[in-house]
ZAKOLSE-271685 format. One line per field, with one value per residue (C-alpha): residue number from 1; x, y, z. Coordinates in steps of 0.1 Angstrom, whole numbers. Last residue first. Layout:
N
vexdren NUM  ...;
east X  ...;
north Y  ...;
up Z  ...;
//
This chain:
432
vexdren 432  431  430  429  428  427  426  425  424  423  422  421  420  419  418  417  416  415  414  413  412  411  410  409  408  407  406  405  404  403  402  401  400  399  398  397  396  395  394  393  392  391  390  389  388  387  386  385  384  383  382  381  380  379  378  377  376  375  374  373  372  371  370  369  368  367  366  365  364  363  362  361  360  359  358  357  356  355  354  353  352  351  350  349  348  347  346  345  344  343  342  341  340  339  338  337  336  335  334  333  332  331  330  329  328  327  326  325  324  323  322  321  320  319  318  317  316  315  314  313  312  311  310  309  308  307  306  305  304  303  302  301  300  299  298  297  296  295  294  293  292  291  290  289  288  287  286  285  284  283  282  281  280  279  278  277  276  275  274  273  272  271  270  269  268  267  266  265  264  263  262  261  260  259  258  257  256  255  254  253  252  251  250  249  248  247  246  245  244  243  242  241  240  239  238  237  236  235  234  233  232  231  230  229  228  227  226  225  224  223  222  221  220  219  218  217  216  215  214  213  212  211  210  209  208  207  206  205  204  203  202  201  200  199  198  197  196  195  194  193  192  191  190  189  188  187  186  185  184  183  182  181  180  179  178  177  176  175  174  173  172  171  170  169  168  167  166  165  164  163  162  161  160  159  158  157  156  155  154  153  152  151  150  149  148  147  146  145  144  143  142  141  140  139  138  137  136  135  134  133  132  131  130  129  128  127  126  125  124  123  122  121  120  119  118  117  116  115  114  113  112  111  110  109  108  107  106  105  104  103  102  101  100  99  98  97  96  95  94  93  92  91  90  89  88  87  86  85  84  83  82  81  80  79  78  77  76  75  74  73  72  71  70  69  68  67  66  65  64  63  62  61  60  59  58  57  56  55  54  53  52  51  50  49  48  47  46  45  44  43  42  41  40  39  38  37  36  35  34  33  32  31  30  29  28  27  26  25  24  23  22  21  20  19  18  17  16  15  14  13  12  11  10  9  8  7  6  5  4  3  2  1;
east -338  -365  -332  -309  -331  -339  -303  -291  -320  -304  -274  -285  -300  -277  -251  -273  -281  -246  -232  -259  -257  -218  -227  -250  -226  -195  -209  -234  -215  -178  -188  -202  -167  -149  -182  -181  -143  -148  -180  -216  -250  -228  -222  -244  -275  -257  -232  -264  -282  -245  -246  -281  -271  -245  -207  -185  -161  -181  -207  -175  -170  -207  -201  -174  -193  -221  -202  -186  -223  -214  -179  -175  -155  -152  -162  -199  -195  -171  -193  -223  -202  -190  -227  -243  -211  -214  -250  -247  -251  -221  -189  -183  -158  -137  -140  -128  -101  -90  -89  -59  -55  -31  -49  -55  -70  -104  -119  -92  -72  -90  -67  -47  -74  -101  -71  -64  -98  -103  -79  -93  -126  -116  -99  -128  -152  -147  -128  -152  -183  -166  -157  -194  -209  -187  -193  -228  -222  -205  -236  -259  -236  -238  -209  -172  -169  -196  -188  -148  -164  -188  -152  -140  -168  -172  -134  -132  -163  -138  -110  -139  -149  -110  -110  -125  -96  -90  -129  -140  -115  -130  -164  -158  -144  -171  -195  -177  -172  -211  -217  -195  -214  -247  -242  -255  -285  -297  -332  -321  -287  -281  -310  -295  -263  -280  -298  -266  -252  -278  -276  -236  -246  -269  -242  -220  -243  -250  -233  -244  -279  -284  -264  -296  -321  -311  -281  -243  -247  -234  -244  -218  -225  -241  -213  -219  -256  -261  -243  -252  -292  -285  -278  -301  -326  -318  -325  -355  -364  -357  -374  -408  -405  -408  -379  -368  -377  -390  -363  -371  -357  -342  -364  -377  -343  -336  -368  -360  -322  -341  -366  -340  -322  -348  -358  -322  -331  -366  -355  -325  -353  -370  -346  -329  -366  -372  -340  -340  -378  -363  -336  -349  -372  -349  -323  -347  -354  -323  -313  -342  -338  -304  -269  -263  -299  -309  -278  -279  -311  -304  -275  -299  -319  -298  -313  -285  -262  -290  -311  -287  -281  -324  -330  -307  -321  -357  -347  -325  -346  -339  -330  -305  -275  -291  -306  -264  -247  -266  -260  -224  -223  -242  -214  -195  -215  -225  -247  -274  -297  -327  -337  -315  -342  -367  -368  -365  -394  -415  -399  -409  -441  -456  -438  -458  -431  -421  -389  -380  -380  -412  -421  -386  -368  -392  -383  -348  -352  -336  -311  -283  -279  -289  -269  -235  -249  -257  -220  -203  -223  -212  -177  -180  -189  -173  -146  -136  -152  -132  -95  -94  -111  -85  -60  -66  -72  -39  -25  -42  -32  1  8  -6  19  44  27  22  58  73  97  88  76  78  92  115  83  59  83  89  53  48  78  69  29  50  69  40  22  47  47  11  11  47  35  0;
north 326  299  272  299  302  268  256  279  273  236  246  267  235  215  238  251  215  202  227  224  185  189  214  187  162  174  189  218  248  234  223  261  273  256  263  302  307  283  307  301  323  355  331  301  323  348  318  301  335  340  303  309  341  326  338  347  376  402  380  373  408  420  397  401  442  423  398  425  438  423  407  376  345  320  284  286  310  285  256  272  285  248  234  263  255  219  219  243  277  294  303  292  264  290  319  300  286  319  333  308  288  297  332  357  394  411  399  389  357  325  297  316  341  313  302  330  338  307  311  341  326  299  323  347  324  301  331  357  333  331  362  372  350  365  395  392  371  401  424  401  402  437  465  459  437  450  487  475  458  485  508  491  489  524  530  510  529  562  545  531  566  576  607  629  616  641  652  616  606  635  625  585  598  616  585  564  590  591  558  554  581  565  539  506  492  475  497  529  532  505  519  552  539  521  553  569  544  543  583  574  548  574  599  575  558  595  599  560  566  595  570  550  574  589  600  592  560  527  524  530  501  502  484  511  519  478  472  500  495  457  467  496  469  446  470  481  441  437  466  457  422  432  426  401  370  338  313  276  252  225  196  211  219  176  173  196  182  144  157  174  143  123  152  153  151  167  196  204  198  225  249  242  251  282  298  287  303  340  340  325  354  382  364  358  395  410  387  395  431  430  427  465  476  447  436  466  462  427  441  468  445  421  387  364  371  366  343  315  312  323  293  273  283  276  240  233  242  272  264  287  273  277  312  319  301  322  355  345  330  359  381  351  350  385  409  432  420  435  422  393  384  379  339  336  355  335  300  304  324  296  267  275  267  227  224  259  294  310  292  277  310  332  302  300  338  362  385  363  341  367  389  372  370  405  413  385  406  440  426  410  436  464  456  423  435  459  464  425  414  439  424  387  396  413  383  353  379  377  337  332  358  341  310  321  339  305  320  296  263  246  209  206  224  197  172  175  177  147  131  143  133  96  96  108  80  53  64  58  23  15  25  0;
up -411  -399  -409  -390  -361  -358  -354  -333  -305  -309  -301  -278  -258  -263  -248  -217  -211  -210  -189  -159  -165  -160  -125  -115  -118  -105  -74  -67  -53  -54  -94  -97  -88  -119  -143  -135  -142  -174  -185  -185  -186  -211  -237  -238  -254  -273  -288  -298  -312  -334  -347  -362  -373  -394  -390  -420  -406  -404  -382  -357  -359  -346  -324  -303  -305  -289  -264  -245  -229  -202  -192  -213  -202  -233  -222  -231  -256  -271  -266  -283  -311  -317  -319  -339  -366  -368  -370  -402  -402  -418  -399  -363  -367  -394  -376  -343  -358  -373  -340  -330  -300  -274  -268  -292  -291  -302  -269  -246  -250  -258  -243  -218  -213  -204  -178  -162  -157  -147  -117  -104  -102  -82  -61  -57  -44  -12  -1  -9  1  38  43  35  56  82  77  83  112  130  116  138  167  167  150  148  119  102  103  95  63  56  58  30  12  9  7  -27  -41  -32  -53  -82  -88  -102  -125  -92  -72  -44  -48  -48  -20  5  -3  0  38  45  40  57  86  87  87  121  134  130  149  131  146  120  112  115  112  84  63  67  52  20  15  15  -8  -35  -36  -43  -68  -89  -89  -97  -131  -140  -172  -177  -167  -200  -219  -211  -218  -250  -263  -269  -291  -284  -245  -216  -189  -157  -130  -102  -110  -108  -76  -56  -65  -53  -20  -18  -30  -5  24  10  8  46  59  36  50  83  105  132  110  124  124  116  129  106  90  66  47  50  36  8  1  3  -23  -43  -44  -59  -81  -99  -134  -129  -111  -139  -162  -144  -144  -176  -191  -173  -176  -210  -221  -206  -227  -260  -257  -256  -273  -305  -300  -304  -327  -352  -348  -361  -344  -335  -325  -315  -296  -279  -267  -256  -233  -219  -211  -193  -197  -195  -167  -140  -160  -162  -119  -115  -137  -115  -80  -91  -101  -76  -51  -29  7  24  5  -31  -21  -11  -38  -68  -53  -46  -83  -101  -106  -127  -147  -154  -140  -149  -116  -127  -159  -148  -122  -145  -151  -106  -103  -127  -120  -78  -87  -111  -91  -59  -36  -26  -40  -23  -42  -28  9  9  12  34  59  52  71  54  67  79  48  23  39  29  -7  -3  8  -16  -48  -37  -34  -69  -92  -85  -71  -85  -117  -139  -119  -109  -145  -163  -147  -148  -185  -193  -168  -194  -225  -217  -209  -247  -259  -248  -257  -296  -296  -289  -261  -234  -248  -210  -225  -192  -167  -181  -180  -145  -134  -150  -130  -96  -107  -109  -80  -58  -73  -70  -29  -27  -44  -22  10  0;
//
């Protein structure tokens, strides 16, 4: 038995031996592979580990302290009135704004607190994939007909993956419910109006924060990107006052939070996401040394940022080592991709559903990704399937959703999504 174990060791030594000894450093492809993995890794730490993902761990976080698992089961459980349960969990993303790998705190923490499956996974693809002002753009850019396919397509796979993802694992899910059922149950300390003002403060930060400039400089929306920190800082007093009045914050300690974001605005006027920074920074010391409910708060969000962020770290670096950034190479060439994804055949709607599935897109990048791919030979038919697996999944996203739910759910998860839009592909382009 020493000697099995011991002949293992010896043989991952040697593996890992020959990986360093044939290292192809200074290939200009691999150099230039290893690049665009930390250019990404960087842009995703400066673009959304701020901004998106520490608002996300702190309502995530609250989630589990705030809401009772109660309030959870009676609308998202097993057992919930499927109608409201699929309903509210399909039109979250016209909300939420977020992308994959935003969602996954939000995702883990209904999952955690007693969400079915099935509810819990329609709300994980509709989060990144029905952001309206994402399938605007994509109408006005891509065509009317894309716009709306996604728009529809969008809403009808959340739905669909949910329940199937139900129906697949029911026998667990009746076990998980049971299980859920069994532990006591808390009766909440607030109203329900207190505690959904306080989310959507929460969730008013993180949208206005990560709102995205629009294609033309007019109208409404470019109208909310010019204001998109004005916006967040109203958000955050709100947010603040909510803290003092209802979660017995003291109000003092808001107040030199707030001065402080102030002061580092007008020293860095050119830099919003410095005094966003100090806002969080000093919710975590407020947490920390606030009431025993605020100390768990913090807690639940230490723990999601840890369980998280370096998962997600890691396959960023790793979708940028074998994609690169939009508009750049990886490891494997662009011209492979234009050639998989061109035309509409089943080939083409099936590969462009598995590289939207694996690629990591930030919102709103996929659009102008496409609008080149389609330039470059690409079927509409391909381009919907890449829409619909594209912004719901990504290789950071799949590697912490399979610590979430498990190999096997997290595989059927992937599969469905793919088949699914490849399929979705197919139609369009034949109706097309």
């Amino acid at each position: 038995m020493e000697l099995k174990k011991e002949g293992k060791i010896l043989f991952f030594i040697i593996l890992a031996f020959f990986f360093c000894y044939f290292l192809p450093v200074g290939t200009p492809r691999f150099d230039n592979a290893i690049m665009e993995a930390l250019y990404l890794v960087k842009w995703y730490a400066r673009e959304h580990v701020l901004l998106c993902l520490v608002p996300a761990f702190f309502i995530a976080g609250a989630i589990g302290v705030f809401i009772s698992q109660n309030s959870v089961m009676k609308y998202l459980g097993a057992d919930a009135n499927k109608f409201i349960a699929y309903g509210v969990a399909s039109v979250s993303g016209t909300i939420l704004a977020v992308c994959s790998c935003t969602v996954l705190p939000l995702f883990a923490g209904i999952y955690k607190m007693g969400a079915g499956l099935g509810p819990a996974t329609a709300f994980l693809y509709s989060g990144p994939a029905i952001n309206v002002l994402a399938i605007i753009l994509t109408a006005r850019i891509l065509g009317l007909e894309l716009g709306f396919a996604r728009a529809i397509g969008a809403v009808l796979f959340s739905i669909v993956i949910g329940l199937l993802m139900a129906i697949i694992f029911r026998k667990e899910e009746t076990h998980r419910s049971q299980k859920h059922a069994n532990m006591p149950v808390s009766e909440p300390t607030r109203p329900l109006w207190k505690t959904a003002l306080f989310f959507a403060s929460m969730i008013a930060i993180l949208v206005f924060a990560n709102w995205g400039k629009p294609e033309t400089n007019e109208g409404f929306w470019f109208l909310m990107f010019q204001y998109k920190w004005v916006l967040t800082a109203i958000s955050g007093i709100i947010f603040g006052i909510i803290l003092t009045l209802w979660y017995e914050i003291q109000w003092w300690k808001i107040a030199i939070t707030i001065i402080a974001c102030v002061i580092t605005a007008i020293l860095f006027p050119h830099e919003p996401v410095v005094a966003f920074s100090i806002g969080f920074i000093g919710l975590s010391i407020i947490t920390l040394t606030g009431t025993d409910e605020t100390k768990e708060w913090f807690s639940s969000t230490w723990t999601f940022a840890k369980q998280i962020l370096p998962l997600l770290l890691a396959g960023v670096f790793v979708a940028g080592f074998l994609l690169g950034r939009p508009g750049n190479e990886g490891i494997i060439p662009n011209t492979w991709v234009y050639t998989a994804v061109g035309g509409n055949s089943i080939r083409a709607n099936f590969l462009a559903s598995i590289v939207g599935a694996f690629m990591y897109f930030a919102t709103l990048t996929e659009v102008p990704i496409l609008q080149g791919l389609i330039g470059s030979g690409m079927g509409k038919g391909p381009a919907l399937a890449l829409l619909l697996a594209g912004p719901a999944l990504s290789l950071p996203s799949m590697i912490v959703l399979n610590t979430i739910l498990g190999m096997k759910k997290t595989a059927i998860y992937i599969i469905l999504v793919v088949i699914m839009s490849t399929i979705t592909g197919i139609l369009f382009g034949y109706i097309l």
